[in-house]
C-alpha positions as CSV (number, residue, x, y, z in Angstrom):
1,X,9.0,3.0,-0.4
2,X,8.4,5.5,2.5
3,X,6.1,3.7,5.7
4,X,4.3,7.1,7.6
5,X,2.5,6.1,10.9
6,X,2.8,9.6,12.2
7,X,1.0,12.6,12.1
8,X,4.9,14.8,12.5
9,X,6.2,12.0,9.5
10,X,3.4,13.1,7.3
11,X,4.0,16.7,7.4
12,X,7.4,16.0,7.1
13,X,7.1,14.2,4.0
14,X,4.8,16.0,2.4
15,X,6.9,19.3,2.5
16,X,9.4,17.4,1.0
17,X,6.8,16.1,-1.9
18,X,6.1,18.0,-5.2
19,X,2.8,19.7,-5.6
20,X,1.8,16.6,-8.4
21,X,0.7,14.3,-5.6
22,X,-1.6,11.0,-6.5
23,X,-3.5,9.3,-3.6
24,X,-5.4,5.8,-3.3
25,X,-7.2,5.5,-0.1
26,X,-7.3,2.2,1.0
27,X,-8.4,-0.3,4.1
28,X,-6.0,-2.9,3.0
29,X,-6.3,-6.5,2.5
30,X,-5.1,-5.4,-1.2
31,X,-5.7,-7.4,-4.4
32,X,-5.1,-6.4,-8.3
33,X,-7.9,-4.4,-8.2
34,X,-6.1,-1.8,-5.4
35,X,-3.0,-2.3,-8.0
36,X,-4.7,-1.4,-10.8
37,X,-5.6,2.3,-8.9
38,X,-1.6,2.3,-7.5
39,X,-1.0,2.1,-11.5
40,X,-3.0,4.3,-13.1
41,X,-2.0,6.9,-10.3
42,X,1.6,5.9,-10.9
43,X,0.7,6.8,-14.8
44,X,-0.8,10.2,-13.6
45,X,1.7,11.7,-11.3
46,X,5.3,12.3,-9.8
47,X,4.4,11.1,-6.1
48,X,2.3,8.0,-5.5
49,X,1.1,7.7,-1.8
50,X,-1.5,4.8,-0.6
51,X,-3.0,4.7,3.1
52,X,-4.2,1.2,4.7
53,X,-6.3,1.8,7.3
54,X,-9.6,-0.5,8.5
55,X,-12.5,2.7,9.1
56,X,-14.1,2.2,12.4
57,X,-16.5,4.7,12.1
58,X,-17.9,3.3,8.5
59,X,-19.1,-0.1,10.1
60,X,-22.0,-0.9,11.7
61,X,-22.5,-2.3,15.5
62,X,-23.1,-5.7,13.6
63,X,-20.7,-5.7,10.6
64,X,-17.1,-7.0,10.3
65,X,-15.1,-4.2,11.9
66,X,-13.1,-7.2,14.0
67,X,-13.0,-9.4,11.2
68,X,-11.8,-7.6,8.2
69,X,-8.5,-8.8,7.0
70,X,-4.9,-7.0,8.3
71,X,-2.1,-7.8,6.0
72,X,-0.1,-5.0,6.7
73,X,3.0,-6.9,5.6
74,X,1.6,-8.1,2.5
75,X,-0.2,-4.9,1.6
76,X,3.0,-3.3,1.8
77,X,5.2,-5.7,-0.4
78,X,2.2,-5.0,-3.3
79,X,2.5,-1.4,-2.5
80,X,6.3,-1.4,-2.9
81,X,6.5,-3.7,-6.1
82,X,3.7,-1.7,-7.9
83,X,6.3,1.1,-7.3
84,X,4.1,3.3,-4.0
85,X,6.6,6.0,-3.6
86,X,5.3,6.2,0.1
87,X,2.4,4.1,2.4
88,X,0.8,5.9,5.3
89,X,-0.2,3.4,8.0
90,X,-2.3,5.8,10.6
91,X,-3.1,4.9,14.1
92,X,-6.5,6.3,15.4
93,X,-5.4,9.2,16.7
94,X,-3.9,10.2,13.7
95,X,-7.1,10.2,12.0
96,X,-9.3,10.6,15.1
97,X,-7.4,12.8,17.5
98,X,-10.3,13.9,19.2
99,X,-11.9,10.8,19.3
100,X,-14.5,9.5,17.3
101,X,-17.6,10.6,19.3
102,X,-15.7,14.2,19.1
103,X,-13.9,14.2,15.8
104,X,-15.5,16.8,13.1
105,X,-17.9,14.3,10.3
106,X,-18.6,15.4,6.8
107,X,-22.3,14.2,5.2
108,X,-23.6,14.0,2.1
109,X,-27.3,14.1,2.5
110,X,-29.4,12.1,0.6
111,X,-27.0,9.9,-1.7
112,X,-25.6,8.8,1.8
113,X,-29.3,7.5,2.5
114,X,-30.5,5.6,-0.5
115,X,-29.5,1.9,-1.7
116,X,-26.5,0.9,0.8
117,X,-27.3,3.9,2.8
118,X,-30.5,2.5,3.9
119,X,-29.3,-0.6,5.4
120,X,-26.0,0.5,6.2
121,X,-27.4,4.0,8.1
122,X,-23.9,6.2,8.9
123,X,-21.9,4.0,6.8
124,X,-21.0,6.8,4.3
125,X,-20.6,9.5,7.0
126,X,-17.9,7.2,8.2
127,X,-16.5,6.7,4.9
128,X,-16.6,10.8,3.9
129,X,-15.3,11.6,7.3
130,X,-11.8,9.7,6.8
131,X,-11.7,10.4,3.1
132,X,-12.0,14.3,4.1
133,X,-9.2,13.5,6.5
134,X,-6.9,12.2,5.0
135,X,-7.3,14.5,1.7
136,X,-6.6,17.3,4.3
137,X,-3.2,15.5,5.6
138,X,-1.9,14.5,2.4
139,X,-3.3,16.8,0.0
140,X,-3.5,15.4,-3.6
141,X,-4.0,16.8,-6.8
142,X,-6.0,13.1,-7.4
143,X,-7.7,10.5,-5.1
144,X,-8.1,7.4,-7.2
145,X,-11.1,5.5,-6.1
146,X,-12.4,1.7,-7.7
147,X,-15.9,1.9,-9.7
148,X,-16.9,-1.1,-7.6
149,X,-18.1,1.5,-4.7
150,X,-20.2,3.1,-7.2
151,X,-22.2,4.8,-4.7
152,X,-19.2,5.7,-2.6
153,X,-17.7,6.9,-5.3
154,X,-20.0,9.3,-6.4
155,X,-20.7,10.8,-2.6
156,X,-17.1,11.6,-2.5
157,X,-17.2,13.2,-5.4
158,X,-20.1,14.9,-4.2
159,X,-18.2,15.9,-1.2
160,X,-15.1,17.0,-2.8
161,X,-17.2,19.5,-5.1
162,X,-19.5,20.8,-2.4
163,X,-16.4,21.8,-0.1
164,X,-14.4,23.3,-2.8
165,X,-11.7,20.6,-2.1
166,X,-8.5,21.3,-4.4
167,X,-8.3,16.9,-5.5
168,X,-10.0,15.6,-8.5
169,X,-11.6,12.4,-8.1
170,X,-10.5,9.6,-10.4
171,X,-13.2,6.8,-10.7
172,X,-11.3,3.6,-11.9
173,X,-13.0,0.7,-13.8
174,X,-13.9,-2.6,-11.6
175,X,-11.3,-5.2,-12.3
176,X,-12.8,-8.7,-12.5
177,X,-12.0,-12.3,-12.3
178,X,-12.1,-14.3,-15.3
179,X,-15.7,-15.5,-14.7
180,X,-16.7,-11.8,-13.9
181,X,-16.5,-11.1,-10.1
182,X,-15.8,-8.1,-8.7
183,X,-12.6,-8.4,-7.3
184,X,-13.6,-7.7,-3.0
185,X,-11.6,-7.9,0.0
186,X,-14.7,-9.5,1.3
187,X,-14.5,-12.6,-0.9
188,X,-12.0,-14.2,0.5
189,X,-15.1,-15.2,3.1
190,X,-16.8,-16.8,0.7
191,X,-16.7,-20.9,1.1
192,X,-16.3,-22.6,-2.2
193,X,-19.4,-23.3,-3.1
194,X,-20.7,-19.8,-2.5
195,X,-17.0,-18.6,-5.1
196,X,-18.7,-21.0,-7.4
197,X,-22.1,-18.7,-7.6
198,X,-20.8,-15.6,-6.5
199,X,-20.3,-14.7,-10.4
200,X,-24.4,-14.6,-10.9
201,X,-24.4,-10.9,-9.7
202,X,-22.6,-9.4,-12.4
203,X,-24.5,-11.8,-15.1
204,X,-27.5,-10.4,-13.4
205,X,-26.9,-6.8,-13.6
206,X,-25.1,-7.6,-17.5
207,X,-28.8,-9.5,-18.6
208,X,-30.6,-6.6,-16.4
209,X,-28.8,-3.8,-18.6
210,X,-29.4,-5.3,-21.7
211,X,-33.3,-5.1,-20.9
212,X,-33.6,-1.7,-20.2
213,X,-31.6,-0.9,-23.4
214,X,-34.1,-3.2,-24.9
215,X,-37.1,-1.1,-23.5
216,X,-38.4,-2.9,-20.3
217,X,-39.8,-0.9,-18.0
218,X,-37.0,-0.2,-14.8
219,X,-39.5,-1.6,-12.1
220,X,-39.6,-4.2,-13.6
221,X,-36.4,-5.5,-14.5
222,X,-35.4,-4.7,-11.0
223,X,-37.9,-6.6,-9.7
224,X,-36.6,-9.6,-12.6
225,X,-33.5,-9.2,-11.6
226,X,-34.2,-9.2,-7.7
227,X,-35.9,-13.3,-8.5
228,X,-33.0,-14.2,-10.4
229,X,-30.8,-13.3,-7.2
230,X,-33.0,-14.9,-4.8
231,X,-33.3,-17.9,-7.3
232,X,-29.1,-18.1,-7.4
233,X,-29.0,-18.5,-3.2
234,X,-28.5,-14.6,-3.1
235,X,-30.6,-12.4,-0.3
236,X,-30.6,-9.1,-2.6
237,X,-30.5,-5.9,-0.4
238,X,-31.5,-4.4,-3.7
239,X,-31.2,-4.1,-7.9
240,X,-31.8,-0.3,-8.7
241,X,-31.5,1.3,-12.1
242,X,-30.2,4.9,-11.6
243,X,-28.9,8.1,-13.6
244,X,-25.0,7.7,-13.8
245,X,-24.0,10.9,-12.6
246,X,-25.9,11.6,-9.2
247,X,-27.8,8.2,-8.7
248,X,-31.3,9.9,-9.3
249,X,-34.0,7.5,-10.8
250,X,-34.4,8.0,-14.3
251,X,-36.7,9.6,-16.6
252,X,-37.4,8.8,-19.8
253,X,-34.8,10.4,-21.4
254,X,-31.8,10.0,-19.2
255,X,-29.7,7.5,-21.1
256,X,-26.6,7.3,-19.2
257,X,-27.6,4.7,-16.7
258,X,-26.1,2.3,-14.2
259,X,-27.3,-0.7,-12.6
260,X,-26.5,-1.0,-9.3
261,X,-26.9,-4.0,-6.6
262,X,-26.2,-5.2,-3.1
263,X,-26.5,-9.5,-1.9
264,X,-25.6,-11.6,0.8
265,X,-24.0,-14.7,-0.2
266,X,-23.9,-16.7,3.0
267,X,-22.5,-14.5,5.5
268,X,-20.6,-12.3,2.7
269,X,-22.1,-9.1,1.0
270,X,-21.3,-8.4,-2.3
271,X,-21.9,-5.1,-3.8
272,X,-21.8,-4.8,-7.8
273,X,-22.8,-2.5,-10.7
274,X,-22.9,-2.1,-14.1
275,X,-22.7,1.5,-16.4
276,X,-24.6,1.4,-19.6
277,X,-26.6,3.9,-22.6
278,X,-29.8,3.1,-23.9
């Protein structure tokens, strides 16, 4: 496996690379569930390339910037052994060379605002804005991207199709422990005792689904599902039923639907969703 830290290595590389190029973004701290996008991209194309870098600009004065795990050595041995044909390790001025405060940002207005948006205000900007850039240096024919940032998901797809970007956008299914958890980064800050509840968020959405299949009204299982958190130890952000495709709320006869929520447990937030019909 190739390591890239420079900009004149990329360009290097990438002239050397077929046009059949498959990408997974990543900020490291890597688990099966970044695997599981390294595979499926391994499935899909001759070149497999992965990034690992931690986002400044997508976290919030108050959020874990400092904190979040760098395993660079052990992100790359998972990288290598699920067969990465090359890893690019950026600096900032690789992805920044202006600076942040100068560098070009990309927006997607309104997905970017609602359900994380609104009380994680220029997250997503930061998150499009290195997603743009680094689809610009390595230039994929797919960026494979985990269903787990639903939201995220979708704005970059949003993104991609607005600037008539030449990368598909491959949403991959959330891989989950054996009680149902999300696979996260973030969990290895849960303690124990919060691991042991942790899985009530995905039960939540699952018994939340099944009632708007069975004809509750959407307020009203969000609001159900928003006491079942708080009654678990979680403090919900939100429980939102959307439209599957843009994240609009639904009318009455949209039936591909996802469930969608954001809780603190402890000092951890866990994000989660769930696609279903009715």
């Amino acid at each position: 496996m190739i390591t890239i830290r420079t900009l004149a290595e990329l360009v290097t590389q990438r002239a050397s690379w077929p046009e059949d190029v498959g990408f997974v973004p990543t900020m490291g701290g890597l688990h099966e569930g970044h695997m599981a996008l390294i595979r499926r991209a391994r499935e899909d194309h001759d070149v497999v390339v992965a990034s690992v870098y931690v986002n400044p600009l997508q976290f919030g004065p108050q959020e874990d910037f400092a904190a979040y795990p760098r395993t660079e050595d052990a992100d790359c041995a998972k990288l290598a052994q699920a067969s990465a044909d090359a890893v690019l390790l950026p600096s900032d001025a690789v992805i920044y060379p202006r600076g942040r405060e100068r560098q070009t940002q990309v927006h997607v207005p309104g997905l970017s605002e609602d359900l994380c948006g609104r009380r994680r205000p220029g997250h997503f900007k930061g998150v499009t804005t290195v997603v743009a850039r680094l689809l610009g240096l390595v230039r994929p024919r797919a960026c494979y991207m985990g269903k787990k940032d639903y939201q995220q998901w979708r704005i970059v797809m949003r993104m991609v199709e607005d600037l008539g970007l030449a990368t598909t956008i491959v949403g991959v299914d959330t891989v989950r422990e054996n009680d149902g958890l999300a696979l996260s980064t973030r969990n290895t800050y849960l303690t124990p005792a919060e691991r042991s509840r942790a899985p009530g968020l995905y039960e939540t959405l699952t018994e939340g689904a099944g009632q708007v299949v069975a004809g509750a009204v959407l307020t009203d299982v969000e609001a159900a599902c928003m006491g079942r958190l708080k009654a678990l130890g979680f403090a919900p952000d939100y429980v939102a039923v959307r439209c599957a495709d843009d994240l609009s709320v639904p009318s009455a006869t949209d039936s591909d639907l996802v469930i969608l929520a954001a809780a603190h447990l402890g000092r951890t937030r866990l994000i989660d969703n769930r696609e279903f019909r009715r």
